[in-house]
N, C-alpha and C positions, 0 to 999 in steps of 0.2 A: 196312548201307548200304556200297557199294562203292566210291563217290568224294564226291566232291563235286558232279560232273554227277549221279549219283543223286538227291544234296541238294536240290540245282534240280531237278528235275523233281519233286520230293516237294510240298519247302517253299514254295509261290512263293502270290502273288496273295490273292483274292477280297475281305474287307475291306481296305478301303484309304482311307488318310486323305490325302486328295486335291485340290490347289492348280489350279486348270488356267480358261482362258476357254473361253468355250461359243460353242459355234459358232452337171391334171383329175383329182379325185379318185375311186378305184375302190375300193369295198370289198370288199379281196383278204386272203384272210389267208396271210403269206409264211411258209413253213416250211424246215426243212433239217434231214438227218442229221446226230449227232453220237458223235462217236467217244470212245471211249477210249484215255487218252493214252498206255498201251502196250498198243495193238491194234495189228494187222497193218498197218493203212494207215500209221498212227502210226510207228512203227516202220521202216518201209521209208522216211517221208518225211524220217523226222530221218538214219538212215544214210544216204542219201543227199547229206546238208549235212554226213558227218563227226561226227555226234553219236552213232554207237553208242556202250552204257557198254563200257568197258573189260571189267568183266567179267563181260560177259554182262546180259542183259534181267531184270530180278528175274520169279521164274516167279509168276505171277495164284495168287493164294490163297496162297502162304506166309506163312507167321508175319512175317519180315520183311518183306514187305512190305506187310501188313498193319499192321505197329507202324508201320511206315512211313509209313503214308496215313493213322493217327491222329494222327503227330505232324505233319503237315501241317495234318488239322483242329485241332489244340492253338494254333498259331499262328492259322486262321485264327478261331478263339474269343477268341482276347487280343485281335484288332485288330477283332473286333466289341463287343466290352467295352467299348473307347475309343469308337467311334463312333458263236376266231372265230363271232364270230358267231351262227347259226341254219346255217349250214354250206350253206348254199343257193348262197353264189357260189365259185368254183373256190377251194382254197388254192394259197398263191406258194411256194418253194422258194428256194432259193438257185441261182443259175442253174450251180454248180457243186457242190450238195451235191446232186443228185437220185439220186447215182450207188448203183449197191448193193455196202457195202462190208463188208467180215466184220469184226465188234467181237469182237475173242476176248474170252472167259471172262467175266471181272466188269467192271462197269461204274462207275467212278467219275468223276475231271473227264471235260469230254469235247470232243475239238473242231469245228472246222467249216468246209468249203473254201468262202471266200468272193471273189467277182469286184470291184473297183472300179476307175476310171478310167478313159479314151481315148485308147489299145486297153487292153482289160482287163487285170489283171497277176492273178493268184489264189497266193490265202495260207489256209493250213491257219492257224487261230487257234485260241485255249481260249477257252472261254464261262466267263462270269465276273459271275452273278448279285452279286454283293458289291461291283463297282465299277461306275459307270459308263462311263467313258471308251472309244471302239475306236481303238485307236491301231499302226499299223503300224511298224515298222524304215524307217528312212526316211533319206537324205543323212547316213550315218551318221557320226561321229566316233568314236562306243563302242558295236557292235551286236555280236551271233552274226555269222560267218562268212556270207557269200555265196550263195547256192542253188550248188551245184556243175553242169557240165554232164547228170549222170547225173542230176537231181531234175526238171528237165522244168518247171520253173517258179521266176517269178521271187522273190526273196528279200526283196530293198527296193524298198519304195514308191519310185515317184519323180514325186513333184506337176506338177513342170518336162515331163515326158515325157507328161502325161493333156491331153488339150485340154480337160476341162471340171474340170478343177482348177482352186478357186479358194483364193487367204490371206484366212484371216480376219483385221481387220484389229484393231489396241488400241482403234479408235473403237466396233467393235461393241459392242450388248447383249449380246451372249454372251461375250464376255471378261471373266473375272473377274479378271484381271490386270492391268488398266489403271493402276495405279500405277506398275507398272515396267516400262513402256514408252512411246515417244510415240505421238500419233495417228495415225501414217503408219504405223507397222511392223507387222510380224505379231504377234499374239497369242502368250505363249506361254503353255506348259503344265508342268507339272509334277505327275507321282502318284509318292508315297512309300507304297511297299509294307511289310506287314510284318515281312517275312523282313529279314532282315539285312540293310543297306546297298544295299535293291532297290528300284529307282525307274525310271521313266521318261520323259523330258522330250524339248520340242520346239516343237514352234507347231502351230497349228490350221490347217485347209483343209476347206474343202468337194470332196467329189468325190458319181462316183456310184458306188451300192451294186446290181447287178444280182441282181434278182428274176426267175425264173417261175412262172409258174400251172405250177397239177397238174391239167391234165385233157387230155383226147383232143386238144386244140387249141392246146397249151401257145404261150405267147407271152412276149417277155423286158419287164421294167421296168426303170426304170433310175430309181432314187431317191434324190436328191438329199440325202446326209446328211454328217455333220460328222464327224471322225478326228483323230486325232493323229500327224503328220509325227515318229516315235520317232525325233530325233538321237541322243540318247544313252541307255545303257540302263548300269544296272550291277548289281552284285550276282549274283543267280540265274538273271536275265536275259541272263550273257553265257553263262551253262552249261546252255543248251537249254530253260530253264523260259518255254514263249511263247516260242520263237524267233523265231518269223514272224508276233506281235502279238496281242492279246488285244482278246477281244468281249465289253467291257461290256453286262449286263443289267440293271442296279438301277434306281432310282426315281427317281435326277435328271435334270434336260431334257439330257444330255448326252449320254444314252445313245441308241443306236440306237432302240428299240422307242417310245422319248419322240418322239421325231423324226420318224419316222413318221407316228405319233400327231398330232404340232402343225402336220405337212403334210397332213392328213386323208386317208392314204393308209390309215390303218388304224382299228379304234378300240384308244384306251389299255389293249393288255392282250396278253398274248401267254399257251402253255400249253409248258408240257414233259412230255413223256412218255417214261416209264423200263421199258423191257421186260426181263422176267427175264432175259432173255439178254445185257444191256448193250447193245442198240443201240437207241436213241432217237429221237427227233422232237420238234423246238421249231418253232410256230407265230404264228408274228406276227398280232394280230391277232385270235388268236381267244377267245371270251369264252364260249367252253363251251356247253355245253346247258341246256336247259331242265329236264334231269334230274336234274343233278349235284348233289351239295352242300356248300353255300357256308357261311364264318362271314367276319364283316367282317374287316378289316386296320387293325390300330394301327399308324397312322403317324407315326413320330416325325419333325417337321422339321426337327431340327436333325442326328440322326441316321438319316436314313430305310433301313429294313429292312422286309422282310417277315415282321412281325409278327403273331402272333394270339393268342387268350386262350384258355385250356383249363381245363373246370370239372370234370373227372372224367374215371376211368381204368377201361376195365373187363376183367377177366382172364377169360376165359371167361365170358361172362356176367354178372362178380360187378363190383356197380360201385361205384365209391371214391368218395365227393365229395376232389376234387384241385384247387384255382384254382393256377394260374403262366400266365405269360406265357412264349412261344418263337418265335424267328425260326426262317421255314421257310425252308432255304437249299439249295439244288440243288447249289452249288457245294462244299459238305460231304460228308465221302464215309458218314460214321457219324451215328449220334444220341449227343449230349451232352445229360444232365440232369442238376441238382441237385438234390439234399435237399429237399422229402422224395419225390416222383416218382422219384428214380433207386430210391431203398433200398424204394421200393414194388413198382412194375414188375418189377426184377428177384427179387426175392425172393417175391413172388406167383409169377412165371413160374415159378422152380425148385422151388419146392412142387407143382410140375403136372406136373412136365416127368419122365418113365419112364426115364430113362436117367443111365447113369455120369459122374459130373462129372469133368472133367478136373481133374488136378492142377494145383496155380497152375504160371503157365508165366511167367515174366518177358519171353519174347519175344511175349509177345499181351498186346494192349493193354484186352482184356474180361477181367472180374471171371468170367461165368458160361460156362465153356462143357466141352462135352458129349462124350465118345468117342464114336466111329461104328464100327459095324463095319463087316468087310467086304462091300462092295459097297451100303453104305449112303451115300442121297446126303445124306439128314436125317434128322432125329428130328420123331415127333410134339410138337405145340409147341400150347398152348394161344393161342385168339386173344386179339390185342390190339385194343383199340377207345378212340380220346380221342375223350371229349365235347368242344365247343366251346362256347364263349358266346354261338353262337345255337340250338344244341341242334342240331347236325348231327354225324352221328357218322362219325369219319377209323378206315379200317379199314387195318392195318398187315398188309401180306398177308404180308411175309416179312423178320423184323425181323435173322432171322441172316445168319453168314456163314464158310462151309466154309473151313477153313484149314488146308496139308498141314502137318506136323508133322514129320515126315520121308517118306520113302520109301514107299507104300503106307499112311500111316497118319495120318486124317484128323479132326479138331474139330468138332464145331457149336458156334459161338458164338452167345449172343445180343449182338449187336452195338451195344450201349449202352457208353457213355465216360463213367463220375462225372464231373461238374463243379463247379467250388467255389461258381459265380452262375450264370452264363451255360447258359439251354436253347435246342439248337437243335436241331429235327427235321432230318437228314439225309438223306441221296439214299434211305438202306437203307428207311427209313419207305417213300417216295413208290413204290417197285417195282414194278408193276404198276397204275399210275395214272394219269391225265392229271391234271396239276397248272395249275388258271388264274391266273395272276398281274393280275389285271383291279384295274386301277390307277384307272380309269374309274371305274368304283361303287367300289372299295374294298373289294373284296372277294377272298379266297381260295375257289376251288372245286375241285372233285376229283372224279373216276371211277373206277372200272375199265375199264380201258383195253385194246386189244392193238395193241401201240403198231407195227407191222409197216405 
């Protein structure tokens, strides 16, 4: 890692232990591209604010930055430790992510240009299944820097400048903060991130969130949902990590797709879909097919995740009885498993797998991985398949991950992270899949997908 701006852009967000008050129906299910947070769009939008690193863009698939984006999920495994439809009516979009934008190379967090307020302001945000909160840069005291004139859009919220801005007040039910505050004032908020000394605070408002359909006829919505007014921001958040605000995914009424949901704009459940190529599609609203398949979701209420049960493992065919439990998290870039799943998985796999094991490499964060020669993009790889505890089987299309070593001279990893408790299926699992997050039944579903 190069700087510290590195750091933040690595380390920042997803679990989060979090203080904050809460803020004609059509069944549309709203979707939007999502980027990776060093793709080309990404990249042009933060140079633009002054955020290039120093030195130089870490290049996609390197060893560092690869150890890199584990040790970002390593953080965000400690701070989870602690804590559409029938497709029949149009899908919605973000009335500014429809656009078509090149995601270079691999695909991990990822973000997403969204419109709010009266006249609209649009802010490139990170999706952030692990929190809920959407909360913008706002009347800032401690933010990132300014949009510069060369970025073409603006930087901070500004509630005062929206006519359908409204404060939410300490009276409301959706303040969870009413102790510290009177009944006349605004609500405020507060999320304590887990990286280092990273938070973000401020008070709550309602504005609107601009949708459109996807079809021959497209038309805009404009839905009424809850945000966080970011006064201050510290920690990783002043070194480009969500510069320009973060879009809460998770499970409490605070989050967007909740909100939605309790305005019956949609039903409770949205899907992400992760195309080999790292560019994606998250859809609001929508609760899969009648094809897919589904095993429930244990939901902890005190720490809600998306959780499920897994009863067996099977390596080519060959099936293990395996029970654990694992949060499946989008916002992860890898899979993390413990004992005894990881020393199975992996050790099954390399007993199968025709190819030269790479020497330990202290700059790669995986136990198993594999020389390539030249002009090779993989290795034959036996499949993987986890049973569920409703007896639906999750097929893991492409569990590695190509990582340059130096100069023409390239790794296949299997891309699993030992964990000492904590299992958590990663992005790398979901690859070629449409993931439904249906909050509604309670259930998790899945396809193969082409997520285009």
């Amino acid at each position: 890692m190069t700087s510290r701006l590195f750091n933040a852009l690595l380390l920042f967000l997803l679990f989060a232990a979090a203080s904050l008050g809460r803020g004609g129906a059509v069944q549309t299910t709203p979707s939007l591209e999502f980027h990776h947070r060093f793709s080309a769009p990404v990249r042009r939008w933060l140079e633009a604010r002054g955020h290039a690193l120093p030195g130089g863009w870490p290049a996609p698939g390197g060893a560092a930055y690869v150890a890199a984006l584990a040790e970002h999920d390593r953080h965000h495994a400690m701070s989870a430790a602690g804590a559409g439809g029938s497709g029949e009516a149009p899908p919605l979009t973000f009335a500014e992510g429809n656009a078509t934008l090149k995601v270079s190379n691999l695909g991990f967090l990822h973000y997403a240009l969204v419109t709010v307020g009266t006249p609209g302001q649009t802010f490139m945000v990170a999706l952030d299944t692990g929190s809920d909160l959407f909360w913008l840069p706002c009347q800032c005291d401690s933010c990132t820097p300014p949009a510069t004139a060369a970025s073409g859009s603006a930087s901070f919220y500004n509630p005062g400048m929206s006519s359908t801005s409204k404060v939410i007040p300490c009276s409301s039910n959706f303040c969870d903060l009413q102790k510290e505050c009177s009944t006349t004032s605004q609500c405020p908020y507060k999320m304590v991130y887990v990286s280092a000394g990273t938070s973000s605070s401020g008070f709550l408002v309602e504005d609107v969130l601009y949708l459109s359909t996807e079809n021959s006829h497209p038309h805009i919505l404009k839905a009424q949902i809850m945000l966080g007014c970011g006064q201050t921001q510290t920690g990783s958040f002043l070194d480009a990590a969500a510069p320009n605000g973060l879009f809460g995914l998770g499970i409490d009424k605070a989050s967007v797709p909740s909100i939605l949901a309790q305005k019956g704009l949609i039903p409770n459940s949205f899907s992400m879909c992760f195309g080999r190529d790292g560019i994606g599609r998250i859809n609001f609203g929508d609760q899969g097919s009648s094809d897919q398949q589904e095993t429930p979701l244990d939901i902890n209420q005190r720490h809600p995740t998306y959780t499920i049960s897994i009863t067996g493992i099977a390596i080519e065919n060959k099936l293990t009885d395996l029970e654990f439990s694992t949060i499946f998290d989008t916002g992860t870039s890898f899979t993390y498993l413990a004992d005894p799943a990881y020393t199975y998985i992996t050790q099954t796999f390399h007993a199968q797998v025709q190819a030269n094991r790479h020497a330990a490499d202290s700059r790669i964060p995986f136990e198993y991985c594999y020389d390539l020669s030249s002009g090779e993009a993989r290795i034959p790889t036996p499949d993987i398949i986890l049973r569920t505890v409703s007896g639906s089987l999750f097929p893991v299309i492409d569990p590695g991950q190509v990582i340059s070593i130096q100069e023409h001279e390239y790794v296949y990893c299997l891309a699993i992270v030992k964990s000492m408790k904590l299992n958590i299926i990663g992005q790398n699992f979901m690859t070629g899949l449409r993931v439904v997050f249906d909050r509604e039944r309670r259930i998790l579903g899945w396809k193969k997908f082409n997520c285009k």
